[in-house]
C-alpha positions as CSV (number, residue, x, y, z in Angstrom):
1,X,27.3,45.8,-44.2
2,X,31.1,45.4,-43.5
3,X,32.7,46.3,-40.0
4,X,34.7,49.5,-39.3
5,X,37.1,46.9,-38.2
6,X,37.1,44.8,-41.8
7,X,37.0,48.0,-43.8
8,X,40.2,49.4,-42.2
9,X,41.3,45.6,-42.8
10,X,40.6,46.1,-46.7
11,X,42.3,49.8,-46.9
12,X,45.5,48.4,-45.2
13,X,45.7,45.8,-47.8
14,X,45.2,47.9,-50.6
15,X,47.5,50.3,-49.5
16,X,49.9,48.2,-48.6
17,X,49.5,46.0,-52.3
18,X,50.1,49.8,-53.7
19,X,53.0,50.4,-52.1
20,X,54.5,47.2,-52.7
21,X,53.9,47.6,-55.9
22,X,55.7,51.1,-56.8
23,X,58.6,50.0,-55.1
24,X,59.1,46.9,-56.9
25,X,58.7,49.3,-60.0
26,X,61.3,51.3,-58.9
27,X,63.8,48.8,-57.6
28,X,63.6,46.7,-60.8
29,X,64.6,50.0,-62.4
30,X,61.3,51.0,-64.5
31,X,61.3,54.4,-62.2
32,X,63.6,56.6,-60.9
33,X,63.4,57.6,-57.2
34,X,63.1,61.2,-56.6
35,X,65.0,62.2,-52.9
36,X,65.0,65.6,-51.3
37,X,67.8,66.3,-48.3
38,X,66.3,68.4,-45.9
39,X,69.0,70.4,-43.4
40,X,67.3,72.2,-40.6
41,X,68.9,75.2,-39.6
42,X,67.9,77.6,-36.7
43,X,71.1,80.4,-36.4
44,X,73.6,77.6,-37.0
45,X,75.9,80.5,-38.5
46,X,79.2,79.0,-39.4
47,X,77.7,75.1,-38.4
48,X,75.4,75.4,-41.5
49,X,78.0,76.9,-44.0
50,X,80.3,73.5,-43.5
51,X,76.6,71.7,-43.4
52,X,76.2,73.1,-47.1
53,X,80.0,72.6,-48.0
54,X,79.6,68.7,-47.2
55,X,77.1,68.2,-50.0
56,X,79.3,66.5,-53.1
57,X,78.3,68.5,-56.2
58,X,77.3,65.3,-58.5
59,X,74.1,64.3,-55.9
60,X,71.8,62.3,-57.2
61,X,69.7,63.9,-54.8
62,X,68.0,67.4,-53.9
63,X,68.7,69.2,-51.3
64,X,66.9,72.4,-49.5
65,X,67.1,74.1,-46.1
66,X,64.3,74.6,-43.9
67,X,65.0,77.4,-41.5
68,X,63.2,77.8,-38.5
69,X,63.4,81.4,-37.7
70,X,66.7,82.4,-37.8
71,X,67.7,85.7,-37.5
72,X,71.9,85.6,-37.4
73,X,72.2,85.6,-41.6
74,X,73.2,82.2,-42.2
75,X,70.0,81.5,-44.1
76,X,71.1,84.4,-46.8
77,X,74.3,83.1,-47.1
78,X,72.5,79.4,-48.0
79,X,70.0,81.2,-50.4
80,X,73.0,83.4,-52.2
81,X,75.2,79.5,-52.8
82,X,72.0,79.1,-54.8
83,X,69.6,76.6,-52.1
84,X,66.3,76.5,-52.1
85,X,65.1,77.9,-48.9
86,X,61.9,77.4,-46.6
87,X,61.3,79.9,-44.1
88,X,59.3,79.9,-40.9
89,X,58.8,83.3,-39.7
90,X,59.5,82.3,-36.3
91,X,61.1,79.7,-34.9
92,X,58.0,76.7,-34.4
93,X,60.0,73.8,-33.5
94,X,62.1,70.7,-35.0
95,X,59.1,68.7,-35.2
96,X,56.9,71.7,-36.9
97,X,59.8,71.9,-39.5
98,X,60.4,68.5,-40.1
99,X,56.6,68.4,-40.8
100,X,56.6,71.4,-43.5
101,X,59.6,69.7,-44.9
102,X,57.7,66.2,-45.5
103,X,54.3,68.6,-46.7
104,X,57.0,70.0,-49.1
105,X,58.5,67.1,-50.6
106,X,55.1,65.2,-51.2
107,X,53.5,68.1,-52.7
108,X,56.5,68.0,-55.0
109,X,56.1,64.2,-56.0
110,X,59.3,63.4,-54.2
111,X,59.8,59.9,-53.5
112,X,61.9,59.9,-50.1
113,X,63.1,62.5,-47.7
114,X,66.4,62.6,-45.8
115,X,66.8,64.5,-42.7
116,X,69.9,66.1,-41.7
117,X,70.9,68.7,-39.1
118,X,72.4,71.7,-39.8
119,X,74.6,72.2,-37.0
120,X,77.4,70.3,-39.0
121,X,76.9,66.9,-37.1
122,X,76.1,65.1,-40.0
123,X,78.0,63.5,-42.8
124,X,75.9,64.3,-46.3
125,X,78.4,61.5,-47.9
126,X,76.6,58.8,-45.6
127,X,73.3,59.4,-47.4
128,X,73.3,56.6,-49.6
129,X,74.1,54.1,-46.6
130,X,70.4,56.0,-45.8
131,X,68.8,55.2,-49.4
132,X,70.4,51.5,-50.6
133,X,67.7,49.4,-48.4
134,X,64.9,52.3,-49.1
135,X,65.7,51.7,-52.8
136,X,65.7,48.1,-52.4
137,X,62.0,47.9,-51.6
138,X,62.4,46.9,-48.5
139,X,62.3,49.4,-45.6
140,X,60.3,52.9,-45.0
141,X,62.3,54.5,-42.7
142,X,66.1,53.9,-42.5
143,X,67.3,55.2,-38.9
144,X,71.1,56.2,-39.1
145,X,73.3,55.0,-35.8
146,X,76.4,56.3,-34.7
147,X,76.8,53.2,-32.5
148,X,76.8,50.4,-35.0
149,X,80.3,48.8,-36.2
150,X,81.5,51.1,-38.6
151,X,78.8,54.1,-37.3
152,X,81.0,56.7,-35.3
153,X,80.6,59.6,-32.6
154,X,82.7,62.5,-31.3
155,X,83.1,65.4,-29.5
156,X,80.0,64.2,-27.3
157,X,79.3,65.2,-23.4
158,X,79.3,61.9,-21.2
159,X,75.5,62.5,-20.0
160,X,74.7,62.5,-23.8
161,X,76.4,59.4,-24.5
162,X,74.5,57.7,-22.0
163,X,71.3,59.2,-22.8
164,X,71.5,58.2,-26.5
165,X,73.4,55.4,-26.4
166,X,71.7,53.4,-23.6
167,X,68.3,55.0,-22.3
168,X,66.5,56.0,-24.9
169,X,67.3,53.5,-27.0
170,X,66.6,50.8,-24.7
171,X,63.0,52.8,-23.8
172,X,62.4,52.4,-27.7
173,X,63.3,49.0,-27.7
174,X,61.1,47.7,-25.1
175,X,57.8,49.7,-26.2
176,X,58.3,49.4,-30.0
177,X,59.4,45.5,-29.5
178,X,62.0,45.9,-32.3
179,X,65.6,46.5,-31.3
180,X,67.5,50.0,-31.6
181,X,71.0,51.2,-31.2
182,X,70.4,54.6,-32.0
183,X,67.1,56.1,-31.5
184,X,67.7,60.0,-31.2
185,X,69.6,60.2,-34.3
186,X,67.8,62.7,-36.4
187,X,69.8,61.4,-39.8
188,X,67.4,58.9,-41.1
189,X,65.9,58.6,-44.5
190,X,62.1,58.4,-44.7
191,X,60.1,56.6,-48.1
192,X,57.4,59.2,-48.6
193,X,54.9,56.4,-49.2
194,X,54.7,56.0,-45.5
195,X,52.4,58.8,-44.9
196,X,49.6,57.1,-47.1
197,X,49.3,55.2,-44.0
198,X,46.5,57.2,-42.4
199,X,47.3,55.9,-39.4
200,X,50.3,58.2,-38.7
201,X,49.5,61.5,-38.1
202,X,52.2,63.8,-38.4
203,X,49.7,67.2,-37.8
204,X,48.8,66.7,-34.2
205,X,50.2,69.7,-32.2
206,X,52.0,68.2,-29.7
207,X,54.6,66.4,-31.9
208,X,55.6,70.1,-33.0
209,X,58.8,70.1,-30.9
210,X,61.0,66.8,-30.4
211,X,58.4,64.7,-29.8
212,X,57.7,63.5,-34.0
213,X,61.2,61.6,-34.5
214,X,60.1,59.1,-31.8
215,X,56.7,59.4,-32.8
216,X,57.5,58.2,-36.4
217,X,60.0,55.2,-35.5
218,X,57.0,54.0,-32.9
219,X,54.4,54.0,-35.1
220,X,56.1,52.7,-38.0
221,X,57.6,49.6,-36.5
222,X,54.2,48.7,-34.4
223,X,52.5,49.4,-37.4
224,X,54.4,46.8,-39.6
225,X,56.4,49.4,-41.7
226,X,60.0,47.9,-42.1
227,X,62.0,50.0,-40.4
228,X,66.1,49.4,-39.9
229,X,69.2,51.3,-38.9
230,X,72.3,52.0,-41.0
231,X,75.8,52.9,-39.9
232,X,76.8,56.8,-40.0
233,X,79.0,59.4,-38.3
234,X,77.5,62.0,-35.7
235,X,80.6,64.5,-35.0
236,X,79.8,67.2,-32.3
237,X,80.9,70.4,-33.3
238,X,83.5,72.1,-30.9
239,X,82.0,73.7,-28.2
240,X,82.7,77.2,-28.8
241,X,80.3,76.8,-31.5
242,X,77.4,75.5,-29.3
243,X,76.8,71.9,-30.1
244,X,73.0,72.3,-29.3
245,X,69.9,74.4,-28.7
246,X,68.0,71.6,-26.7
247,X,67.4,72.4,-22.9
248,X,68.8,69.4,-21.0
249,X,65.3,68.8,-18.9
250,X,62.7,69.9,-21.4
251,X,64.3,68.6,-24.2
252,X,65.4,65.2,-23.1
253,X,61.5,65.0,-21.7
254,X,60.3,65.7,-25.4
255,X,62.3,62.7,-26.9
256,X,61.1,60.6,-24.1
257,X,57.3,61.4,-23.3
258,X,56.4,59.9,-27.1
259,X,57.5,56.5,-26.4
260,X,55.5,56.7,-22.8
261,X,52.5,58.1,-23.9
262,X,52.5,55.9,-26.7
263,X,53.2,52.8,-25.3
264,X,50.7,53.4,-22.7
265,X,47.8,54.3,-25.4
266,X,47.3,57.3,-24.2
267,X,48.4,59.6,-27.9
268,X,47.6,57.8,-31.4
């Protein structure tokens, strides 16, 4: 009778020979890779109208908007340009959406998912710097960074700067013992295949909130997913249009408890 510890061995390696193995397919060019954009939107009002206006009409890509309980009409104004819409009836959290938003796009047969804020931070014509190394066969999660050579940032407050450019990233550094630039950025491409990996588990209910982002670049590199950054832009809106709905203590504590708690074993 085998071990639990040599039948996880055995699942690994036939998971991993399976994934290998469709994207070798698909990056020899014997399958085409299916993408969904997701844009998360929670009363963004004029923010998610120039999100939508970024997206270049000949994508190769889908794109959809998961709203979070907005209530401010910028959601029927997305649905009436003709995108597909998810709806929460109340607003559950970043990590809850991004969760329905993965559920959506594997139920769908979609290949890989890019995540992109709707507050107009983002730059939709980035997204293949996201999906080239995805599409290569090589990495599972792309992480975008503003702070690379030819990534850029604007319009942010000093505090943030230091938060995101320095401590978090050097926190994520030292527990996940792979180096980050950029480890808040929420525009990052994700190959679906990574959640075959019964080892991450995206459902527990306290990633719900900004916890899951960390959560998923942890356990991916640890885990021995490739996982690399890519160069983008992440341009503040001005801020008479609110550049964000996180609370500066509670928030920031969200984004950081993950890579604590994980590091220390104490979450799986």
């Amino acid at each position: 009778m085998q071990s639990p510890g040599a039948v996880r061995t055995s699942e690994e390696k036939t998971l991993n020979a399976r994934n290998a193995e469709t994207e070798q397919r698909r990056s020899r060019g014997d399958g085409v890779w299916k993408v969904l954009t997701a844009v998360f939107a929670f009363d963004e009002g004029a923010k998610l109208r120039r999100t939508l206006g970024r997206f270049p009409d000949d994508r190769d890509y889908d794109v959809i908007v998961v709203d979070d309980g907005s209530t401010d009409g910028s959601i029927e104004d997305a649905e009436q340009r003709g995108f597909k819409v998810l709806r929460n009836a109340r607003n559950d959290g970043i990590g809850a959406a991004m969760c329905r938003a993965i559920r959506y796009a594997r139920q769908h047969d979609y290949d890989v998912i890019v995540m992109c804020a709707g507050n107009d931070k983002d730059r939709p014509d980035q997204i293949p710097r996201l999906l080239a190394p995805i599409r290569n066969g090589q990495y599972k999660i792309v992480q975008g960074s503003r702070y690379m050579p030819q990534g850029r940032s604007g319009r942010m407050p000093f505090y943030r700067t230091i938060a995101t450019r320095f401590v978090h990233p050097w926190l994520m550094t030292l527990a996940a013992r792979q180096r980050f630039t950029d480890s808040t950025n929420g525009f990052r491409a994700i190959a679906l295949s990574l959640f075959d990996d019964s080892r991450i588990d995206i459902e527990q209910s306290w990633l719900s909130h900004y916890e899951l982002e960390p959560y998923l670049l942890y356990k991916a590199v640890r885990l021995g997913h490739g996982v690399r950054e890519a160069p983008v832009s992440k341009i503040y809106p001005h801020k008479k249009l609110g550049y964000t709905k996180m609370r500066s203590f509670t928030g920031w504590w969200s984004i950081v408890r993950p890579v604590f708690l994980l590091g220390l074993g104490m979450r799986k």
